[in-house]
MINU-504062 format. One record per residue: residue number from 1; residue in one letter; x, y, z of N, C-alpha, C in turn. Coordinates in steps of 0.2 Angstrom, whole numbers, plus 5000, padded with zeros to 4 digits. Each point is the difference from the previous one (the first is absolute). Layout:
ATOM num residu  n.X  n.Y  n.Z ca.X ca.Y ca.Z  c.X  c.Y  c.Z
ATOM NUM      a    X    Y    Z    X    Y    Z    X    Y    Z
...
END
This chain:
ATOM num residu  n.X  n.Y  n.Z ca.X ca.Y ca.Z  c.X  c.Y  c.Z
ATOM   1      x 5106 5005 4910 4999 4999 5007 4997 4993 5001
ATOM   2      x 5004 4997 5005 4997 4994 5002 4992 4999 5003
ATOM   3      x 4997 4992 5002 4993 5002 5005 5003 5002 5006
ATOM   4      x 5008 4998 5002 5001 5001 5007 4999 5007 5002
ATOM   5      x 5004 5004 4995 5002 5008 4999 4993 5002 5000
ATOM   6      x 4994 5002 4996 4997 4998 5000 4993 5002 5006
ATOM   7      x 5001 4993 5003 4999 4997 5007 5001 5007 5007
ATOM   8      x 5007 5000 4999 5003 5003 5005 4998 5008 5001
ATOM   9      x 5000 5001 4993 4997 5007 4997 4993 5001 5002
ATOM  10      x 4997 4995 4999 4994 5001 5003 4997 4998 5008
ATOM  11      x 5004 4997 5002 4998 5002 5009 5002 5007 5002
ATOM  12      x 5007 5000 4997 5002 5008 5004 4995 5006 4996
ATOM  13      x 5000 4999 4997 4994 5004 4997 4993 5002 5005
ATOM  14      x 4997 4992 5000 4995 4999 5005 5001 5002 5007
ATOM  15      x 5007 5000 5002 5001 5001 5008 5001 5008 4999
ATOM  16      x 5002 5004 4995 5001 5008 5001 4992 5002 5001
ATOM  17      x 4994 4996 4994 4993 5002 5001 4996 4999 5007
ATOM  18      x 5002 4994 5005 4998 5000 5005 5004 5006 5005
ATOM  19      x 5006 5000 4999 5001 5006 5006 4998 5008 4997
ATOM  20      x 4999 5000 4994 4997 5006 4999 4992 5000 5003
ATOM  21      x 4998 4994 4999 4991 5001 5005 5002 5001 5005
ATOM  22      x 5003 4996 5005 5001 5001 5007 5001 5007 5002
ATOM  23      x 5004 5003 4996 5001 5008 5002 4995 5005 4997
ATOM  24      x 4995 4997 4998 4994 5005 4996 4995 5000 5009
ATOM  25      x 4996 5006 5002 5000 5003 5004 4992 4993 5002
ATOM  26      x 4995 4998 4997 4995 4995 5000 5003 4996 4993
ATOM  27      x 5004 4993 5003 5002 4995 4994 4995 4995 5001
ATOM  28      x 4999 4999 4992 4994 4995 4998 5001 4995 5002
ATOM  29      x 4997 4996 5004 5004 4991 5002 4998 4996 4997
ATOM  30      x 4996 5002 4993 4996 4995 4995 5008 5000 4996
ATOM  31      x 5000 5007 4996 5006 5000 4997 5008 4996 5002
ATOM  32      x 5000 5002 5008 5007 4998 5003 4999 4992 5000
ATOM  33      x 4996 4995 5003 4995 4994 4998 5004 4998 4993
ATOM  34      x 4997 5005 4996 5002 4997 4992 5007 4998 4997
ATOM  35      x 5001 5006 5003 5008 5001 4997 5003 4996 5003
ATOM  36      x 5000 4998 5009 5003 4994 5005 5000 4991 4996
ATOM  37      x 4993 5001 4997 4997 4994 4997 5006 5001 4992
ATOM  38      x 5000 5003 4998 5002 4998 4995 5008 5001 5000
ATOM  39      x 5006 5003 5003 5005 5002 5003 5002 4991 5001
ATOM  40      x 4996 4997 5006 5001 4992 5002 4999 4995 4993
ATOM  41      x 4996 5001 4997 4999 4996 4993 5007 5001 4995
ATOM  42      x 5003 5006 5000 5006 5001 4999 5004 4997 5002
ATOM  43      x 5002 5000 5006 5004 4997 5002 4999 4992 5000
ATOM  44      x 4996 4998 5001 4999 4994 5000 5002 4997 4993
ATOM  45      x 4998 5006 4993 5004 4997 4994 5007 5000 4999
ATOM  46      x 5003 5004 5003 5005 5002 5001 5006 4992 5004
ATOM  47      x 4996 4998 5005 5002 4993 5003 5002 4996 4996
ATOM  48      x 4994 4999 4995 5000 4994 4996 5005 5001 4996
ATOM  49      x 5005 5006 4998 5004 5002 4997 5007 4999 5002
ATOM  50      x 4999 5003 5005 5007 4999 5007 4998 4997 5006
ATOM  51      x 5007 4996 4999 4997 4995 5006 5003 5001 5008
ATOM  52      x 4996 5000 5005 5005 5004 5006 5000 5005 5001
ATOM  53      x 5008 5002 5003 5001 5004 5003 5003 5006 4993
ATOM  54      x 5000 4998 4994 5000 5004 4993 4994 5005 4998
ATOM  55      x 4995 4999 5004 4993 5002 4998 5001 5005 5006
ATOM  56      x 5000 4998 5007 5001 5006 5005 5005 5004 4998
ATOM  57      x 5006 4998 4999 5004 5007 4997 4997 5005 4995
ATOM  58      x 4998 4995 4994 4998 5006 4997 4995 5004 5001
ATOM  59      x 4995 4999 5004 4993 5004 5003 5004 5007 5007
ATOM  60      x 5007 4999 5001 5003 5004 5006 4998 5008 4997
ATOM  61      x 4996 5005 5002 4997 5004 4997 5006 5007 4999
ATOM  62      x 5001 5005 4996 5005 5002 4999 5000 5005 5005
ATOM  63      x 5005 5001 5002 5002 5008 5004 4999 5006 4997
ATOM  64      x 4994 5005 4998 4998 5007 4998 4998 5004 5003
END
């Protein structure tokens, strides 16, 4: 697996753990904070990797 693979693996990841907060009945906004924070730092390495409009497609979040 690439850092891109990787990368990408690790945002959506990131992004399924915040919308599972948001649907928890009292969501922790320390927690959703953290994950938001670290999700961007993601992507941000992700950038460095794909330049453009390469990096936005790959972050397009899958249909489930």
């Amino acid at each position: 697996m690439t850092i891109v693979e990787r990368l990408i693996a690790t945002h959506r990841m990131l992004e399924r753990e915040i919308r599972s907060e948001l649907r928890r009945h009292l969501p922790d906004a320390f927690r959703l904070a953290q994950l938001k924070k670290h999700k961007l730092a993601v992507k941000d390495r992700l950038h460095l990797h794909l330049p453009g409009p390469a990096a936005r497609l790959a972050l397009v979040p899958s249909r489930r």
